[in-house]
C-alpha positions as CSV (number, residue, x, y, z in Angstrom):
1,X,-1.2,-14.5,-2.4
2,X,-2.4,-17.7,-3.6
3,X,-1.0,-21.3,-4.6
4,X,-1.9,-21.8,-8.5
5,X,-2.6,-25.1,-8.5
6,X,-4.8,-25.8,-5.5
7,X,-6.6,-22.6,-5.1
8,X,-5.3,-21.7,-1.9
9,X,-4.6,-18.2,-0.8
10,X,-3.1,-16.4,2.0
11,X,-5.0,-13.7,3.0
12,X,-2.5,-11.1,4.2
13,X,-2.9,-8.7,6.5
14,X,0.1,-6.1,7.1
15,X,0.4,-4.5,10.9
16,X,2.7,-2.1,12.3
17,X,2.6,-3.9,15.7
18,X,-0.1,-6.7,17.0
19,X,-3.7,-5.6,18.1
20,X,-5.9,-6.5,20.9
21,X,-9.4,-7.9,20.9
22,X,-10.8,-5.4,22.1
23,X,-9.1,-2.7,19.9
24,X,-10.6,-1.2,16.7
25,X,-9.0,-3.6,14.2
26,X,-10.5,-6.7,16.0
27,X,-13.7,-5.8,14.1
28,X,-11.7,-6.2,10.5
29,X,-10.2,-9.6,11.9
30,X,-13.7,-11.1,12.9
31,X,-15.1,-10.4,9.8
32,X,-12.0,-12.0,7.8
33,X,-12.3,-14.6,10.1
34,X,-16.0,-15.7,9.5
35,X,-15.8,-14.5,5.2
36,X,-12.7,-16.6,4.4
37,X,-14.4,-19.8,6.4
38,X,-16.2,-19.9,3.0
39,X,-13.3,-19.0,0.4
40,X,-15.7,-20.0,-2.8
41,X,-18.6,-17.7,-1.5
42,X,-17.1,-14.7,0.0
43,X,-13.5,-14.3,-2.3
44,X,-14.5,-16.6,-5.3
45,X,-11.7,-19.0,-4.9
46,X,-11.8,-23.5,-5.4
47,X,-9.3,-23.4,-2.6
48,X,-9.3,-22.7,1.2
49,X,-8.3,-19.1,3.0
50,X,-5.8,-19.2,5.6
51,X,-6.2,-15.4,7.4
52,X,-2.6,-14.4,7.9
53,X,-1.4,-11.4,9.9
54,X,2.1,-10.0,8.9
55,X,4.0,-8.3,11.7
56,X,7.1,-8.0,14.1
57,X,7.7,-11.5,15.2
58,X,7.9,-10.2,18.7
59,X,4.6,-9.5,18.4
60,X,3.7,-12.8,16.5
61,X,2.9,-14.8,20.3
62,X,0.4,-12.2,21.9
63,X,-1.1,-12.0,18.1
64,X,-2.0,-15.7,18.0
65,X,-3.6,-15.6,21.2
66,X,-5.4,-12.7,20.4
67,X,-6.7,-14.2,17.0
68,X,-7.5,-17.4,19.4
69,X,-10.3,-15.2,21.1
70,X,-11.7,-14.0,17.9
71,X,-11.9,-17.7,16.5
72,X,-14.0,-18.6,19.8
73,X,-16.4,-15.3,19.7
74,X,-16.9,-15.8,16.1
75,X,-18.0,-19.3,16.6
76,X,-19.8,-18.6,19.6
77,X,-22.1,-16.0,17.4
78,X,-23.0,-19.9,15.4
79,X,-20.0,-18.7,12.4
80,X,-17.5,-21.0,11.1
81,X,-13.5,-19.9,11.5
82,X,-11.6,-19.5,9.0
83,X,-8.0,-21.4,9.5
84,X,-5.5,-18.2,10.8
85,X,-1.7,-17.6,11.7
86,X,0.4,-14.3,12.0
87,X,3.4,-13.9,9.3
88,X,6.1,-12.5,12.0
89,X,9.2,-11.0,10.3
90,X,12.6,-10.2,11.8
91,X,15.7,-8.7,11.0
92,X,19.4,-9.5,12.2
93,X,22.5,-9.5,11.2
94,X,21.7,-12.2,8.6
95,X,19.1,-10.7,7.1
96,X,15.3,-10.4,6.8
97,X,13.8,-13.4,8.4
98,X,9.9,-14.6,8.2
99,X,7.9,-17.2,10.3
100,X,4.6,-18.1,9.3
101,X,2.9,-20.2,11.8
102,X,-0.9,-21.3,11.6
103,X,-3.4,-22.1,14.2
104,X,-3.7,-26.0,13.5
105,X,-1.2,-28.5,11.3
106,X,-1.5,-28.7,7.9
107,X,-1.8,-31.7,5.8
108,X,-1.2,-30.0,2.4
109,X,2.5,-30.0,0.9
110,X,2.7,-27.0,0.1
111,X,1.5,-25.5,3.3
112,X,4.0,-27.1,4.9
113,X,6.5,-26.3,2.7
114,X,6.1,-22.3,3.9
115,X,6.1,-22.8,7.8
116,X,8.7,-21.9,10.1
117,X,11.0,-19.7,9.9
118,X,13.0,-19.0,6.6
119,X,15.8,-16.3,5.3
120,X,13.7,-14.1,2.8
121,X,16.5,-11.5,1.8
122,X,20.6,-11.6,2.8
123,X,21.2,-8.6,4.3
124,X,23.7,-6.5,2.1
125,X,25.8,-3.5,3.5
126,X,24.3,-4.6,6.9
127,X,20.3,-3.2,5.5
128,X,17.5,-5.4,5.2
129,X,14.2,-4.1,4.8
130,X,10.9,-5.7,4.1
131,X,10.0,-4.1,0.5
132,X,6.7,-3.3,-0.2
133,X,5.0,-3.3,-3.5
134,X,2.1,-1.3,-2.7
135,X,3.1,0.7,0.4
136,X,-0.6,2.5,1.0
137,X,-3.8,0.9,0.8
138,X,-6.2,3.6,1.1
139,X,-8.4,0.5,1.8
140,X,-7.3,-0.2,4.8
141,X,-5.8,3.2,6.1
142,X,-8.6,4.1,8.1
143,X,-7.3,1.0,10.4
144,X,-4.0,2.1,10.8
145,X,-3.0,4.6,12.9
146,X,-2.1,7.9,12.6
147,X,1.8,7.7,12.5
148,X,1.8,4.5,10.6
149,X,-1.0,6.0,8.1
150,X,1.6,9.1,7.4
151,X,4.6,6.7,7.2
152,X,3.3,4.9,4.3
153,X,1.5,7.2,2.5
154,X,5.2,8.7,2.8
155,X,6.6,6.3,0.9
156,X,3.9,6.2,-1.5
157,X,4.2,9.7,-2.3
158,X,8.2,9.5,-2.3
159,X,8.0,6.7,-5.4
160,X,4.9,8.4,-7.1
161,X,7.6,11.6,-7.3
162,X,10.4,10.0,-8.2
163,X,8.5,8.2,-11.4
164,X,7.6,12.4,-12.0
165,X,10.8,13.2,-12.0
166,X,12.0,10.4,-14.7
167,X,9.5,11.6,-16.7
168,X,10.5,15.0,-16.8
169,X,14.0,14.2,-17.2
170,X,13.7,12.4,-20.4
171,X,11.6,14.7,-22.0
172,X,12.8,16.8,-24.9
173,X,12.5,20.6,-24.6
174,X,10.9,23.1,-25.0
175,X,7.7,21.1,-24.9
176,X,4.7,20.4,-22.8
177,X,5.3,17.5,-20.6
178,X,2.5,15.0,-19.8
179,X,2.3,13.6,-16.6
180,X,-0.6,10.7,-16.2
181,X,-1.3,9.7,-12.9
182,X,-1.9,5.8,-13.7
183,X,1.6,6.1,-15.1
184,X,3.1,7.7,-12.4
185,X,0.9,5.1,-9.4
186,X,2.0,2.0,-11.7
187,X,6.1,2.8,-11.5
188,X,4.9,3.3,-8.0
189,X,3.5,-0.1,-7.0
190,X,5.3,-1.9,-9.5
191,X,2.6,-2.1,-11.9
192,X,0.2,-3.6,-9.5
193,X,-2.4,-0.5,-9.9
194,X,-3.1,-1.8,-12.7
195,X,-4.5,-5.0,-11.2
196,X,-6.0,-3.2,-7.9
197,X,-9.7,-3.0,-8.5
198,X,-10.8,-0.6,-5.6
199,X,-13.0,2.6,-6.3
200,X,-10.9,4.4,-3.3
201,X,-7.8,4.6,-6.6
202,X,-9.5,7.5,-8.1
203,X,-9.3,10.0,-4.9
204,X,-6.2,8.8,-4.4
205,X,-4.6,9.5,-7.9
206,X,-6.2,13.1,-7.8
207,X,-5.0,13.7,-4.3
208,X,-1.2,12.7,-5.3
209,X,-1.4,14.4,-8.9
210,X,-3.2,17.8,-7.3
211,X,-0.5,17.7,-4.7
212,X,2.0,17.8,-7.1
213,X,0.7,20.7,-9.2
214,X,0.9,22.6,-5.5
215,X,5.0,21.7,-5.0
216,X,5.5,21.9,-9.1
217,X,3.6,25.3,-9.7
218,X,6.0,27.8,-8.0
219,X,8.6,30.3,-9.1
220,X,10.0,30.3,-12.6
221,X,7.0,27.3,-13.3
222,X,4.1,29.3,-11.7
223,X,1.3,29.5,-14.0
224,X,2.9,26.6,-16.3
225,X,1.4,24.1,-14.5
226,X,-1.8,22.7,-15.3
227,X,-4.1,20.4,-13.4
228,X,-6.5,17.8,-14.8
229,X,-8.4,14.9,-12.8
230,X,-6.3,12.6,-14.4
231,X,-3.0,14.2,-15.5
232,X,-0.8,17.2,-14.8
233,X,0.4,19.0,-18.0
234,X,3.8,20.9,-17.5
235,X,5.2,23.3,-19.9
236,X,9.2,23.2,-19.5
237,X,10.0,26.0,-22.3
238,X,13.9,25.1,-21.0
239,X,16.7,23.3,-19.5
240,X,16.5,25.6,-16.6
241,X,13.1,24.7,-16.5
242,X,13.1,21.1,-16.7
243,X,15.7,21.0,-13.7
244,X,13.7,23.5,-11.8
245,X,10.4,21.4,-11.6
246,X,12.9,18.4,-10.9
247,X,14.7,20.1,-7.9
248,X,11.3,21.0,-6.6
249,X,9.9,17.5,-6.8
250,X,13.2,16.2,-5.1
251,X,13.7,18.8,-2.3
252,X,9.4,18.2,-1.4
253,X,9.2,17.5,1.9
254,X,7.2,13.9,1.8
255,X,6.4,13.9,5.7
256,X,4.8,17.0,5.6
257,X,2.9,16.1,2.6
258,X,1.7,12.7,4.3
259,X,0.8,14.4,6.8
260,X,-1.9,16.5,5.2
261,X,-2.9,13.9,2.7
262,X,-3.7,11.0,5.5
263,X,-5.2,13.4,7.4
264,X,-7.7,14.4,4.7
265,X,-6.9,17.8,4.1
266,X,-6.0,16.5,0.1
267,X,-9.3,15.0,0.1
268,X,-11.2,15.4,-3.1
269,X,-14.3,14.2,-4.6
270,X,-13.7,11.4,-7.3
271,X,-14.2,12.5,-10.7
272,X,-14.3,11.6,-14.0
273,X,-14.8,14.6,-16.3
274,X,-11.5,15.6,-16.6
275,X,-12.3,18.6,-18.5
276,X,-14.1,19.9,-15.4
277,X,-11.4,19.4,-12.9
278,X,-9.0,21.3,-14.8
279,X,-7.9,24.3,-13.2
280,X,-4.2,26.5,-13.9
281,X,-2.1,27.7,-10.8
């Protein structure tokens, strides 16, 4: 997240729950720490890199402290600190609340202008939820931890089927039905795939597409399914078809699919030959 006109940017970091110093993720937060002290060198920005860690605001104390310790070993190993601050959100029965707070005042308008605590979303029908664009980063999901990891690659996989499932129920048939899997992540992330440069997107679109041929390719659509690196191609040669490869998409249990998928039993190589991938179940 960055301020346009000065160059500054928040660089957000999403937890479950705060982190000690001497837990895994530490590591990750010493080296944001010491790479975002130097925002032109290390993220190619004119502006300064505030290190910001989004979390439950009960945990938003304990995390400051924590990030206190850091700052000190960091500059104790002769690196400079980057400025940091937690991002603690709440909900009650006004709505969805966030408090950024940073380790030391800042002089800059618009810095100030975003501390303390401030009403992001009303709640409505007494529900508000943080939304998130992208909901797994397969960037960062080896720092997470196993139940968080399967939650969100949950809701990833929930979106990426429901953007299947408009697809196949605008389609005219009979006809082959086309489904591309930067389509299907884009609808998914709100058209943010297309601005994620991160190698670790072309395992994850194979995973999420061959996963779907599995749940797709069963009773009166076995054998009409066909896999590609890239694509899925489904041949709906009806309207019993059509709402048959819906229903299956809809009724997929998601948990159990997150499940195998962040625990690496979807993992494929990545690949670019499509025609080589391709494979008919």
């Amino acid at each position: 997240m960055h301020h346009h006109e000065s160059g500054d940017h928040l660089v957000l970091e999403c937890k479950a729950s705060g982190f000690g110093s001497e837990s895994s993720t530490a590591k990750q937060a010493r080296k944001l720490l010491a790479a975002s002290s130097d925002a032109e060198s290390s993220l190619g920005i004119a502006g300064e890199a505030f290190v910001v860690y989004t979390l439950p605001a009960e945990d938003a104390e304990l995390q400051m402290q924590c990030l206190e310790e850091l700052r000190i070993e960091v500059e104790g190993a002769g690196f400079e600190s980057a400025t940091y601050g937690t991002l603690g959100l709440e909900i009650d029965g006004a709505g969805l609340w966030a408090n950024l707070r940073l380790n030391h005042p800042s002089e800059k308008p618009h810095v100030v202008k975003v501390l303390n605590r401030v009403l992001i979303a009303p709640a409505v029908d007494g529900d508000s939820r943080p939304l998130y664009l992208i909901p797994y980063d397969p960037t960062t999901a080896d720092n997470q931890d196993p139940s968080e990891r399967k939650y969100c690659f949950g809701q990833l996989l929930e979106r990426f089927y429901l953007a299947a499932v408009r697809v196949l129920g605008t389609a005219h048939v009979p006809d082959t039905v086309v489904l591309l899997g930067d389509d299907l992540l884009r609808e998914a992330t709100f058209g943010l795939s297309d601005k994620w440069q991160a190698k670790e997107l072309n395992s994850l679109k194979v995973n999420l597409l061959r996963g779907m041929t599995t749940v797709l390719g069963k009773r009166e659509l076995k054998g009409k399914v066909q896999f590609h690196t890239s694509k899925l191609e489904v041949l709906l040669g009806s309207e019993s078809a059509r709402q048959a490869a819906i229903n299956l998409l809809l009724k997929a249990n998601s948990e159990q699919l997150a499940l195998n998928g962040s625990t690496g039993q979807l993992d494929v190589e990545d690949g670019t030959d499509e025609s080589s991938s391709s494979s008919e179940l």
